[in-house]
C-alpha positions in Angstrom: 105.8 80.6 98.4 105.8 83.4 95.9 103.5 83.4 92.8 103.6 86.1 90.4 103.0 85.7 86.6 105.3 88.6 85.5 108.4 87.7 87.8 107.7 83.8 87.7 107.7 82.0 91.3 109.8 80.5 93.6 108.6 78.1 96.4 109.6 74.7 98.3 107.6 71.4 98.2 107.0 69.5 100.6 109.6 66.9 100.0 112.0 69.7 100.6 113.3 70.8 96.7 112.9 74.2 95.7 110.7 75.1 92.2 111.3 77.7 89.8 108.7 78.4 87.5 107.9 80.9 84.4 105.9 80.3 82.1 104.5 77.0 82.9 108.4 76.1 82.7 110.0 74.5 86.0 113.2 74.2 87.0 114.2 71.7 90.5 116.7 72.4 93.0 118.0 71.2 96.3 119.3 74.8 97.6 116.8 78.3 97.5 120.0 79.6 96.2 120.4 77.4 92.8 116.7 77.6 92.7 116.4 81.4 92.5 119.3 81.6 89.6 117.8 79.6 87.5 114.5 81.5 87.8 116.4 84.4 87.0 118.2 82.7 84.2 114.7 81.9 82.6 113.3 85.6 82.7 116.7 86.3 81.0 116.3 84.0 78.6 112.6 85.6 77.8 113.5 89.3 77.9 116.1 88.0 74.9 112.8 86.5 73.0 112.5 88.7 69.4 108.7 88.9 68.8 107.5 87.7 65.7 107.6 88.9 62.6 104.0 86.7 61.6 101.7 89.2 60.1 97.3 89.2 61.1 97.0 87.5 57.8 99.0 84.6 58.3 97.9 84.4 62.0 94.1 83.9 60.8 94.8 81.5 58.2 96.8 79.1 60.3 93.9 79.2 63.2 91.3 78.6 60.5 93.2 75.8 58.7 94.1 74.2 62.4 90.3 74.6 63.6 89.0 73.5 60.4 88.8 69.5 61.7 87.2 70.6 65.0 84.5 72.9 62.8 81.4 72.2 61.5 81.9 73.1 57.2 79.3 75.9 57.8 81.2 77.4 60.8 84.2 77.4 58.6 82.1 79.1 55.9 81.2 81.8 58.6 85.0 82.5 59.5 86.7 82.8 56.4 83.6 85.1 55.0 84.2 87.2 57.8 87.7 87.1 57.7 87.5 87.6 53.7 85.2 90.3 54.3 86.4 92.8 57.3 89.9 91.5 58.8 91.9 91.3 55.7 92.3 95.4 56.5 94.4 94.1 59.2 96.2 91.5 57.1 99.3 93.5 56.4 99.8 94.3 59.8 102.5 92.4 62.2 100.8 90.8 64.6 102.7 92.1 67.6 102.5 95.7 66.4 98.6 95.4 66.2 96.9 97.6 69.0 93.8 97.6 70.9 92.6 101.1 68.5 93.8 99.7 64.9 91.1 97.1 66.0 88.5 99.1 67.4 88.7 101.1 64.0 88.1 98.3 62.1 85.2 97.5 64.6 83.1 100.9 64.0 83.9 100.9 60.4 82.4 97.8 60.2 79.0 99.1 61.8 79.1 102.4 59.6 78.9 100.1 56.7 76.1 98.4 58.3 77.9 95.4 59.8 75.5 94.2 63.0 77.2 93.8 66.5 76.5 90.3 66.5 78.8 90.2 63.4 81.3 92.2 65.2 81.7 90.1 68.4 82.0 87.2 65.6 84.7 88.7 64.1 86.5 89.9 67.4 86.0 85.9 68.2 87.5 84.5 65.4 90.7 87.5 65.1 91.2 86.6 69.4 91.2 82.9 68.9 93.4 83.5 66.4 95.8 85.8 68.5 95.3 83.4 71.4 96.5 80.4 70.0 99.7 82.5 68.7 100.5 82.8 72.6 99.7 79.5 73.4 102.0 78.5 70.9 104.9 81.4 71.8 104.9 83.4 68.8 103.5 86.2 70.2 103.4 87.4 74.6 101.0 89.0 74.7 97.1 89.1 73.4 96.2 92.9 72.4 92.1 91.6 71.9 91.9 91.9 75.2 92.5 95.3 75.7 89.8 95.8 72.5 86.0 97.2 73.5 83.3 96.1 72.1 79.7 97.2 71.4 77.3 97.0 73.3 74.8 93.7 71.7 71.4 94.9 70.6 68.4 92.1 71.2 66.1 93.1 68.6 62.5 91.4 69.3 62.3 87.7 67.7 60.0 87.4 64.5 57.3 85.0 63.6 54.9 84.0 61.3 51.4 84.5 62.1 49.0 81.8 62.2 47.6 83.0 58.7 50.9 83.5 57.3 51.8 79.7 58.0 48.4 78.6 56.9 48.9 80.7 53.3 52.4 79.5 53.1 51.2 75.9 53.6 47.9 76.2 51.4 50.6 77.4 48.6 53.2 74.5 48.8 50.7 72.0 48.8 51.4 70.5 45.4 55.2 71.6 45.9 57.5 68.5 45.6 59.2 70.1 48.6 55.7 70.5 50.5 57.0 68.2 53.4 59.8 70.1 53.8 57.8 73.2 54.1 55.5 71.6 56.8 58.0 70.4 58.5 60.0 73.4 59.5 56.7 75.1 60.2 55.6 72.8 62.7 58.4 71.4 64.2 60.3 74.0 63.8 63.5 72.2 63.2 66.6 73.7 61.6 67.3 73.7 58.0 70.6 71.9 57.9 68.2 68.9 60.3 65.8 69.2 57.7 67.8 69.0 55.0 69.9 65.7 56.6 66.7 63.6 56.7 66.7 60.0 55.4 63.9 57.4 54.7 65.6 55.7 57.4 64.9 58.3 60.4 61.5 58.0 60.0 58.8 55.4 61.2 55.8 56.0 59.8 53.7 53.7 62.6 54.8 55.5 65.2 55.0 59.0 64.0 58.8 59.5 65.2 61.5 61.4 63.2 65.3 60.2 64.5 67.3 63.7 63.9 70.8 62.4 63.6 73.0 64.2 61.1 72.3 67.8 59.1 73.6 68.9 55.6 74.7 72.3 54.6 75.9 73.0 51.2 76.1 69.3 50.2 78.7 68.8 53.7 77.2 65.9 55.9 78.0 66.3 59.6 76.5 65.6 63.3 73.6 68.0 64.7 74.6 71.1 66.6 75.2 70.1 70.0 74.1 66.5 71.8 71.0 68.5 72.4 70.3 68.4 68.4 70.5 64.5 68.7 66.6 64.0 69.1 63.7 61.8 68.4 60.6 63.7 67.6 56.8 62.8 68.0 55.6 64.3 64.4 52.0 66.4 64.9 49.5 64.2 62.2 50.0 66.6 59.1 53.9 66.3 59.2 53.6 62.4 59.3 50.6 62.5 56.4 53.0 64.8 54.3 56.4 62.8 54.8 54.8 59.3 54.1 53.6 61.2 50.9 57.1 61.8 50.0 58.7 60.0 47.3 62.1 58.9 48.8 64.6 56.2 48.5 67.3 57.8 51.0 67.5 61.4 51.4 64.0 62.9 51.9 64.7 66.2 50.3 66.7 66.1 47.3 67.2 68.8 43.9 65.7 67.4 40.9 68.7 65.5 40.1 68.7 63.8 42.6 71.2 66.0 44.9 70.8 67.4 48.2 69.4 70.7 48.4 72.2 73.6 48.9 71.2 76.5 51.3 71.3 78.7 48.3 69.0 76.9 46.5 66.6 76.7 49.0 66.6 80.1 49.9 65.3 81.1 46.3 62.5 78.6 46.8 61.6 79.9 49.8 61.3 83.7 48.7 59.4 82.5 45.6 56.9 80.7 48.0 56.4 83.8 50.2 56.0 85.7 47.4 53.7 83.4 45.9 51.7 83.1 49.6 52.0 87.4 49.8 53.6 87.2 53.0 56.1 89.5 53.6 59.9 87.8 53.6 61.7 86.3 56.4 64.2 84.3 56.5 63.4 80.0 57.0 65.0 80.2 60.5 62.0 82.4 61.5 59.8 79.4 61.6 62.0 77.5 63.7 60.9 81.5 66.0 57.1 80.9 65.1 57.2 77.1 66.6 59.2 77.6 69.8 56.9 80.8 71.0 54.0 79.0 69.9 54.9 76.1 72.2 55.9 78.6 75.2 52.6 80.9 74.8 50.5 77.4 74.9 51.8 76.1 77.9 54.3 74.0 76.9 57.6 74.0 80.1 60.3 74.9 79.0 62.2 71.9 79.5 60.0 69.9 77.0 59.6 72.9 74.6 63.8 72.9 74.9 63.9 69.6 73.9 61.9 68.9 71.2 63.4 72.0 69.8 66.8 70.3 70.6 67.7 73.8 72.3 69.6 74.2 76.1 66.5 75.4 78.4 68.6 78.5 79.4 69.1 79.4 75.7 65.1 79.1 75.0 64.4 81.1 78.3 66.4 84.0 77.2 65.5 83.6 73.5 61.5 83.7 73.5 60.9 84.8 77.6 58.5 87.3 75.3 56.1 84.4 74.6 55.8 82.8 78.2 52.4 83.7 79.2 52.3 86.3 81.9 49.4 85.8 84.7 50.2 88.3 87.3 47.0 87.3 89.2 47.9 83.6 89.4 51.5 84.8 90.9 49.4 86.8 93.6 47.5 84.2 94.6 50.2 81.7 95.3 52.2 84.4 97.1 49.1 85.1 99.7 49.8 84.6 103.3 46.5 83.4 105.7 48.4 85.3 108.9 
């Protein structure tokens, strides 16, 4: 049997007909003879193949508009922005006369303009999928984002409030109408959009237990994260005092009409309150930071801390490994040897 994903292949079953394959295309024969002209019939047939004339632009907009389904509405958000914002350079261009350096340039233009690598890679991950899916779909042979280098990721150290800074934040939103809210991301340190998704319904006040079972961004309604996201919580006392103080038919957290909050609007509450507090700004999803190292520094395993926070262990390991306490001398002792 010969295998060989330029030339195609050529090989005998067991019941005794020959295969010729290219492609993922297969053609059955009795003799090695028929076999091996229709194999080279096929590769004839594909050196005769025109490549497309589709331009980047078009490429991108199909793969968004066919992905959009299978996307959460603020993934989709994050793709076209990017898209909008750094591959439209590349719009113009055909796809199959796009190289490996017309991308690259793109690439360090975007950092010279102050573009993070993790912004980058998400770009180079949208324009591949993008490129890939043309190939899959035989528009295109080959994908030129594989030949394409990126930059190296830089980890920069994970920030947190302090325990004054939540305690001023806190002491500032106490007559807030949102002051629930508030506590609630900075002490169970769940995300915004989980937050945000939070109906009268989720919670039972007897018990103490939050259901997390949806999240809203920007008014769009749709399931958690990942099946990890799907959680019940045990609420610490305050979070429990503070949500059965909330007024709420349905959705916990609602604009003063009535709406649910948008990211946008929240953000300008949340920079007022900092302000107001004279803590220095970060962004909310730095208290979702402050809980999980709190919970790692204090003891907590991993595996418990992972799922409260509705995070994969591996994720949280690599993520706060900072905040895991480190007793060399304990580690000693357990490694002694009596012989």
């Amino acid at each position: 049997m010969r295998r060989d994903s330029g030339t195609g292949s050529l090989y005998r079953r067991k019941d005794g007909l020959y295969v010729a394959e290219y492609n993922g295309r297969y053609k059955y024969s009795k003799d090695k003879a028929t076999a091996r002209r229709k194999l080279a019939q096929m590769l004839k047939a594909n050196d005769k193949l025109q490549p497309t004339k589709i331009t980047v632009q078009v490429a991108l907009d199909q793969y968004v508009k066919s992905q959009s389904p299978n996307l959460k509405a603020r993934s989709v958000v994050k793709y076209q922005s990017v898209i909008d914002n750094h591959l439209r350079k590349l719009g113009t261009k055909r796809l199959d006369k796009l190289t490996a350096l017309q991308i690259e340039q793109i690439y360090s233009g975007m950092l010279q303009s102050g573009s993070s690598p993790s912004t980058v890679r998400l770009a180079h991950a949208v324009l591949g999928s993008a490129v890939k899916r043309c190939c899959r779909l035989q528009l295109l042979q080959t994908n030129v984002c594989d030949q394409v280098r990126l930059p190296k990721q830089q980890h920069k150290d994970v920030q947190v409030f302090t325990e004054s800074e939540q305690q001023a934040v806190l002491a500032s939103a106490a007559q807030d109408r949102l002051h629930a809210l508030y506590r609630l991301l900075l002490t169970t340190g769940m995300r915004l959009g989980e937050a945000l998704g939070l109906q009268a319904s989720d919670f039972d006040p007897v018990t103490g237990r939050l259901a997390i079972t949806r999240t809203v961004h920007n008014g769009a309604v749709s399931t958690p994260k990942s099946k990890n996201s799907i959680r019940t919580l045990v609420l610490p006392s305050q979070a429990c005092e503070a949500l059965e103080a909330t007024d709420c038919d349905s959705w916990f957290f609602v604009t003063s009409t009535g709406r649910t909050l948008s990211y946008t609007g929240f953000s300008k509450r949340w920079r007022s309150l900092l302000k107001k507090s004279d803590v220095e700004y970060r962004n909310p999803h730095v208290a979702r930071h402050t809980v999980a190292s709190k919970l790692l520094a204090n003891g907590i395993p991993a595996p418990a801390a992972a799922k409260y926070l509705g995070h994969d262990v591996v994720t949280l390991l690599r993520t706060y490994a900072h905040a895991l306490p480190s007793d060399m001398e304990t580690v000693a002792r357990v490694l002694e040897c009596d012989v």
